[in-house]
C-alpha positions in Angstrom: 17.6 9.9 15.9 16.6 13.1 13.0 14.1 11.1 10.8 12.4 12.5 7.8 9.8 10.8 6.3 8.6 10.7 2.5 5.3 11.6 1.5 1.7 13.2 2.1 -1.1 10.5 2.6 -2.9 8.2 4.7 -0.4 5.5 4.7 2.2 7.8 5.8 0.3 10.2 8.6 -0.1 6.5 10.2 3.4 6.4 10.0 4.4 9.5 11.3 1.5 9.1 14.2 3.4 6.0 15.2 7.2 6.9 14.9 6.8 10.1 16.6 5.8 7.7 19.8 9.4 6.5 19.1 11.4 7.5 22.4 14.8 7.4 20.0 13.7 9.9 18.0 15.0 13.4 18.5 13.8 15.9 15.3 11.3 14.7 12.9 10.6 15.7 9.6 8.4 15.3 6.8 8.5 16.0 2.9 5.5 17.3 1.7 3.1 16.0 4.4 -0.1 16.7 4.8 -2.0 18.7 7.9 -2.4 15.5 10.2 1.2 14.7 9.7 2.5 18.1 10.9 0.5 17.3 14.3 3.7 14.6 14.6 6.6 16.4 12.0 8.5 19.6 10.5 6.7 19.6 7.1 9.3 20.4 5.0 8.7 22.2 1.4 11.0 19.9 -0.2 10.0 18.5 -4.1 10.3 14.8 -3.5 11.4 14.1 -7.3 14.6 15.9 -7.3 16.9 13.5 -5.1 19.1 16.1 -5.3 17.1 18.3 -3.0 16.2 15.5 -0.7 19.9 14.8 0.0 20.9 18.4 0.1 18.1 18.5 2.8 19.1 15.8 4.7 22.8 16.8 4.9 21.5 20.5 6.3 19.7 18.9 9.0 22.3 15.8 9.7 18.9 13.4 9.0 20.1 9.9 10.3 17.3 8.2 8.2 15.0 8.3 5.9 11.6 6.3 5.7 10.2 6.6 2.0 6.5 5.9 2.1 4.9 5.6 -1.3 6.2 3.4 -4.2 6.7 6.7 -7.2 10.2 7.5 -5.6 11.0 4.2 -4.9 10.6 3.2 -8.5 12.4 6.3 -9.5 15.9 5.3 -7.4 15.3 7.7 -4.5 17.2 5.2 -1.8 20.1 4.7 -4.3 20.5 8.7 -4.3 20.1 8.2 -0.2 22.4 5.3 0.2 25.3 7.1 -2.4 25.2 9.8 -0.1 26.0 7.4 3.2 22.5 8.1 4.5 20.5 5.2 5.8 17.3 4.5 4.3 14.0 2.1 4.5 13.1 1.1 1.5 14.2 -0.8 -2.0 16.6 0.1 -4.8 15.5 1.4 -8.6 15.9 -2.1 -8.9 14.9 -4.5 -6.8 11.6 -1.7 -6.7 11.0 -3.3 -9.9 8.9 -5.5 -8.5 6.4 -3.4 -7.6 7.0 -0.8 -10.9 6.7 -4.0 -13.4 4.2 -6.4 -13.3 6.5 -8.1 -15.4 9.5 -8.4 -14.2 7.7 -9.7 -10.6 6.0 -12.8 -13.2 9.3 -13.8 -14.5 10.4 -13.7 -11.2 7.9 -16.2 -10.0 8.6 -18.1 -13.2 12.1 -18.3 -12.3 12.2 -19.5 -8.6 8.8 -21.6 -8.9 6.7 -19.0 -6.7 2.9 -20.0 -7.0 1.0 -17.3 -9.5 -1.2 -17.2 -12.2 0.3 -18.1 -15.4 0.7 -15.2 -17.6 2.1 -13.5 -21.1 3.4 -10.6 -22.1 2.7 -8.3 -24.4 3.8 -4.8 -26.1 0.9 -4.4 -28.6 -2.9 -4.6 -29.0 -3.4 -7.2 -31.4 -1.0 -10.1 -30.1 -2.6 -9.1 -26.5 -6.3 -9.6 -28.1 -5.4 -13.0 -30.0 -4.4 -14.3 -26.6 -7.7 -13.1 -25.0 -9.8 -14.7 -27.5 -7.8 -17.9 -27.1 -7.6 -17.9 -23.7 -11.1 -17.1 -23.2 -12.7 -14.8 -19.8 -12.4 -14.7 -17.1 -9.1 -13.6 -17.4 -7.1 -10.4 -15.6 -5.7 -7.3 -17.7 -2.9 -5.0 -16.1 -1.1 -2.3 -17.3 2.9 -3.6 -16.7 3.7 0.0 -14.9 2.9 2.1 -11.8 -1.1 2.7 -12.5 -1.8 4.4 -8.8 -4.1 1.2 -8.0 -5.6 1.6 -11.1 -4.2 -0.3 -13.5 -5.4 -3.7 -13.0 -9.1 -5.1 -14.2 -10.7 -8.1 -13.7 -12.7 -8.9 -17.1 -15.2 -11.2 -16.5 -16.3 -11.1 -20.6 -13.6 -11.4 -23.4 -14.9 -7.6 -24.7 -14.3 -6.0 -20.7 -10.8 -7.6 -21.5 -10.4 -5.9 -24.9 -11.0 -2.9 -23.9 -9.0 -3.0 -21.1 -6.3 -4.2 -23.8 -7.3 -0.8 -25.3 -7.5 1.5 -22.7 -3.9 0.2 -21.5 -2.1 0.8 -25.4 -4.2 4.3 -25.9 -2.8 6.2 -23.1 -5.5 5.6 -20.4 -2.4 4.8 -17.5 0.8 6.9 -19.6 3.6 5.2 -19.6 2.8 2.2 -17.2 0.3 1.0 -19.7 2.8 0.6 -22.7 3.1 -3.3 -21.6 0.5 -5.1 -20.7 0.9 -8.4 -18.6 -2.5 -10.6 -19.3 -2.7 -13.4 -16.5 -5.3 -16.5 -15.6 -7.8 -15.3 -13.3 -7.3 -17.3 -10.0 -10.6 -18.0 -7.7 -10.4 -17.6 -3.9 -10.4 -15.0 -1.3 -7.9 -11.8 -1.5 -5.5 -10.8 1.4 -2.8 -8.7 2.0 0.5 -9.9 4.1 2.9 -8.1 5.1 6.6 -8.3 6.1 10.2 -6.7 6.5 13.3 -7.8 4.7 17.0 -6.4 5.2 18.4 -8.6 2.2 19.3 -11.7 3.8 16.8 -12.0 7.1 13.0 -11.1 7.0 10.5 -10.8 10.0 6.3 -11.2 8.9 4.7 -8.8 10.6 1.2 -8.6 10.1 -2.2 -9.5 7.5 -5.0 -7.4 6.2 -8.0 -7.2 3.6 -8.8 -4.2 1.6 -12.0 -3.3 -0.4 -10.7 -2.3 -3.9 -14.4 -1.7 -5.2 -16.1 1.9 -5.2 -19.4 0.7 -3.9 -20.7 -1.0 -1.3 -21.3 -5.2 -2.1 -17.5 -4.9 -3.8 -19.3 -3.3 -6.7 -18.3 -0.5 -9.3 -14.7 0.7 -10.8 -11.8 -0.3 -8.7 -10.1 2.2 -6.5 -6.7 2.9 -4.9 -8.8 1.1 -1.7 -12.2 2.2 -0.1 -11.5 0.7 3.7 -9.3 -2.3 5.6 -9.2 -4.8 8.4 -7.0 -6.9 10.4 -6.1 -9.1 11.1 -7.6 -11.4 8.0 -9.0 -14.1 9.1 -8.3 -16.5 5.8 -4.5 -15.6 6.7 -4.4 -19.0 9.1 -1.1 -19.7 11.3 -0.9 -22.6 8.2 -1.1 -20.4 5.7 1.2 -17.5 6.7 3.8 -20.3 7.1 3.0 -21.4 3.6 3.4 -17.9 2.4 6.7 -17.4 4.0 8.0 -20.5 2.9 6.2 -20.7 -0.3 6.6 -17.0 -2.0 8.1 -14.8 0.4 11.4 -16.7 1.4 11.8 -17.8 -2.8 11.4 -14.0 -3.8 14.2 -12.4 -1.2 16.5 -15.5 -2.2 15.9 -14.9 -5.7 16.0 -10.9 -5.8 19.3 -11.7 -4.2 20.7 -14.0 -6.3 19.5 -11.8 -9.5 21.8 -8.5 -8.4 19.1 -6.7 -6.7 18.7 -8.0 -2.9 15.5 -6.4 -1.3 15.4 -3.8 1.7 12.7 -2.9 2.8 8.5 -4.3 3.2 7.7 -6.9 0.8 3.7 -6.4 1.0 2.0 -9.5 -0.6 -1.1 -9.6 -2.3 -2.4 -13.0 -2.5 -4.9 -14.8 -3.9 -6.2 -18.1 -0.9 -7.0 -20.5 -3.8 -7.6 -24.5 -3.6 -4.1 -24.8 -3.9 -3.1 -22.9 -1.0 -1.6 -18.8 -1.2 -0.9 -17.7 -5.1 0.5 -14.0 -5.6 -1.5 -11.8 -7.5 1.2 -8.6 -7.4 4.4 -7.4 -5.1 4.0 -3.9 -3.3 7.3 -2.4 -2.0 5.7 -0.5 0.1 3.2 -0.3 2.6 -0.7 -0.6 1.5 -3.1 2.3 1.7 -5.5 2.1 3.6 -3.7 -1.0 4.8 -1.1 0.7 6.8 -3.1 2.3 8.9 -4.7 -0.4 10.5 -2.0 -2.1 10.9 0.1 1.0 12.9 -3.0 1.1 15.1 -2.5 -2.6 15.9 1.3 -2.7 16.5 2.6 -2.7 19.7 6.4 -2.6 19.4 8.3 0.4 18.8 8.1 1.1 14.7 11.7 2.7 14.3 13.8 0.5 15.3 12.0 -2.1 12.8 12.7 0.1 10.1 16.5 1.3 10.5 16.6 -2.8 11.0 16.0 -2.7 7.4 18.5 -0.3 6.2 21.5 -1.9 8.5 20.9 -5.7 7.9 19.9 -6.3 11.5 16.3 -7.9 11.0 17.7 -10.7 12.7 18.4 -8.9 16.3 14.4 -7.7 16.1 10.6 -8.4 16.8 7.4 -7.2 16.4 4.6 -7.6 19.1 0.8 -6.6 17.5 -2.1 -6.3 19.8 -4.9 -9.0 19.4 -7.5 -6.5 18.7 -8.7 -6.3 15.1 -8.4 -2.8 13.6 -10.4 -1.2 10.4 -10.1 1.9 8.1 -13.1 3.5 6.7 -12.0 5.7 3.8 -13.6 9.3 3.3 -13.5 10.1 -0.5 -14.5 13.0 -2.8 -17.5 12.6 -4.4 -17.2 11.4 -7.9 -14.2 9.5 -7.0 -12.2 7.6 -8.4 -13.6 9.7 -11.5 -13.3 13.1 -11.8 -14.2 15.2 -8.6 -14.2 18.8 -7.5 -10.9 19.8 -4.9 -10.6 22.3 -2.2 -14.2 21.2 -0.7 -14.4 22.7 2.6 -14.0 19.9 5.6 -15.8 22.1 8.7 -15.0 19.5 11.6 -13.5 16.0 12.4 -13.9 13.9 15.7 -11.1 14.2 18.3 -9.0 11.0 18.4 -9.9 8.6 21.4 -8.8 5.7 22.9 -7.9 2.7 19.4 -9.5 5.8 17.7 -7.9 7.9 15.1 -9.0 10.1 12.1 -5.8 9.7 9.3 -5.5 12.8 6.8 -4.9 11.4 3.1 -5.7 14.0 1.1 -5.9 17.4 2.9 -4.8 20.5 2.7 -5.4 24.4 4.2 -6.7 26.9 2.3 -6.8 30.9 4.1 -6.1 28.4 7.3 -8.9 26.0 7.3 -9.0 22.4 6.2 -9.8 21.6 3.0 -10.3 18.1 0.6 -7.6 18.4 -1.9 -7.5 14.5 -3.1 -9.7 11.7 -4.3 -9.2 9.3 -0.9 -9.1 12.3 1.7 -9.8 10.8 5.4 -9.0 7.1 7.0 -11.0 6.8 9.8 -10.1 4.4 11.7 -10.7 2.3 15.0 -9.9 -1.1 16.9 -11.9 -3.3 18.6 -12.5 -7.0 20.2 -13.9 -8.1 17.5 -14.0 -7.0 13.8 -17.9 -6.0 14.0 -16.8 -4.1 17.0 -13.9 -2.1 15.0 -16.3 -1.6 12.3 -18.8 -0.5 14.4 -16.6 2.0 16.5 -15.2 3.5 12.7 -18.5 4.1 11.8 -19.6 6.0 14.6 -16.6 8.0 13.8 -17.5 8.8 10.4 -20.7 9.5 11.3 -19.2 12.8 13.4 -17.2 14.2 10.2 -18.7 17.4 9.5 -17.8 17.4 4.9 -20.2 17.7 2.7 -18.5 16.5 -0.2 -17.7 13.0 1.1 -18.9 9.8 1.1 -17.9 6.5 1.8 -18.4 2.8 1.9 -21.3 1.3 4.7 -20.2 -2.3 4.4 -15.9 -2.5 4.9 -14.9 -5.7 6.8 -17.9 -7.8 5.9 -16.2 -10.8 4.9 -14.9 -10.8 8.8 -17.9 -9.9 10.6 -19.9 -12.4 8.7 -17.3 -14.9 10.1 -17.7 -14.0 13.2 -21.8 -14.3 12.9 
């Protein structure tokens, strides 16, 4: 099978590194890419926003399918410009994409077909937004409606955190994803990610997770696109991924369905373990960052043939097997990150992969031929292990053999788990 994959980060170098294992695939390529990924692809110079280009490509090479990882072309209908030209892609419509692209439109979804969430308004201006504040009262959660790059969302704990959120949101702070503002109840509990596939009618769970969101270490400071990952989560109980399934996840592909815009593609959860049971705090159509890459280092089966599943409504004829090792993700960032830092730093060495050890590239480039920090999040180090503490431990040691002096990163990721275990 030709592939050609979609994208330049962490998420999708963990992507590449496990569909190039893929004994059915035959030519591999990749659209921009990044250095790790051309260890595993063709990096082709291809300008991902002009579908045009990307089918053009595709016809030139005969590409048999295409796996789009990050949600910006999803959102902008780059599998509709795949599937007009007959070639099969993973990933959602313009539309049913929606669900990651407006906060929104995913609410009134879980209005629609009863699909436990924080209650929520709408709003398109300042004042209305700050009248319901005030009568609502903190702590209450702010997001801009649009695609915010992880960025958009804060937690206010005080009514004046939420107003000028409110603020930031109407005055440009996130462009055009912060023109609506969706302000929800905050809902108390523990965070986790879950994971699954859906081809439109069938879908197959795959795997849980727990990013760290905060900059700093004790899940303090400005939230990030993710600092570091884990999993399995261990507040993701047999119970309560069957609760999920049948609770949110199995509601949401019926209802997408039955509203014109049946899914294709991962439906990544993020969910809020309350009193109640699992409440969804936000759809991704796409896989998480740094999330995926703990979970490719933990799955055993053979990731292409899950995906094309996808695109030909076959989810039904397929499983996944995962390892029981945990896995965790330490990410590498620029200093200054996620405010403003300096690019092109100079990354002199990184550790050789070893056995359930691997060093991702997020965001890297070369410059005059050597490696060089070109992003905010720019290495996922990342490592398995019997036990979370062990993982953590292993990822660590990793780090501690990355030769950049402009990075730093996060000492505590996975301490939820390892207190567990304790």
């Amino acid at each position: 099978m030709r592939v050609l994959l979609i994208g330049s980060g962490g998420r999708e170098h963990a992507l590449a590194w496990k569909l190039a294992q893929s004994p059915l695939m035959t030519e591999f390529h990749a659209a921009p890419g990044n250095p790790g990924i051309a260890e595993h692809a063709t990096l082709a110079p291809i300008d991902i926003d002009n579908h045009d280009a990307v089918v053009a490509f595709c016809n030139d090479k005969a590409i048999d399918f295409v796996v789009v990882g990050p949600e910006a072309p999803l959102v902008a209908g780059i599998a509709d410009a795949l599937r007009a030209a007959d070639i099969a892609v993973f990933g959602p419509s313009a539309a049913a994409a929606q669900l990651e692209g407006s906060k929104g439109f995913t609410k009134d979804i879980c209005a629609r077909y009863n699909i436990p969430t924080g209650a929520y308004q709408r709003f398109n201006n300042a004042p209305k937004a700050k009248a319901y504040v005030r009568a609502q009262g903190a702590p209450i959660v702010v997001k801009a409606d649009g695609l915010a790059a992880g960025k958009g969302v804060t937690v206010a704990m005080t009514i004046d955190e939420a107003l000028a959120a409110i603020d930031d949101c109407f005055e440009g702070a996130f462009g055009e994803a912060g023109a609506e503002v969706v302000i929800e109840a905050y809902l108390d509990g523990e965070e986790a990610s879950f994971f699954c596939l859906c081809d439109g009618k069938h879908v197959l769970a795959l795997a849980t997770a727990q990013d760290h969101k905060r900059v700093g270490d004790g899940d303090t400071g400005p939230n990030t696109g993710g600092m570091g990952a884990y999993s399995p989560a261990p507040v993701m109980t047999t119970e309560m991924v069957e609760r999920t399934m049948k609770e949110i996840i199995e509601p949401t592909m019926r209802g997408m369905a039955e509203s014109g815009h049946p899914f294709s593609g991962v439906f990544f959860a993020g969910l809020m373990i309350t009193a109640k049971g699992p409440e969804l705090i936000e759809y991704n159509v796409r896989f998480g960052d740094p999330e995926c890459q703990v979970l490719m280092m933990r799955l055993k089966s053979d990731l292409l043939p899950l995906l094309y599943a996808c695109a030909n409504g076959t989810l039904d004829q397929v499983t996944a097997e995962w390892s029981e090792d945990p896995a965790l993700t330490v990410v590498m960032a620029s200093k200054g990150y996620p405010g403003s830092y300096a690019k092109n730093t100079p990354i002199a060495a990184l550790p050789a992969d070893g056995e359930g050890e691997k060093v991702f590239h997020a965001g890297t480039g070369l410059k005059d031929g050597a490696l060089v920090a070109t992003g905010g999040r720019v290495l996922n180090i990342t490592a398995t292990g019997k036990t979370v503490g062990e993982a953590k431990e292993r990822a660590y040691a990793l780090a501690g053999k990355v030769k950049w002096d402009n990075g730093f990163y996060r000492n505590d990721i996975g301490w939820r788990a390892v207190e567990r275990e304790m």
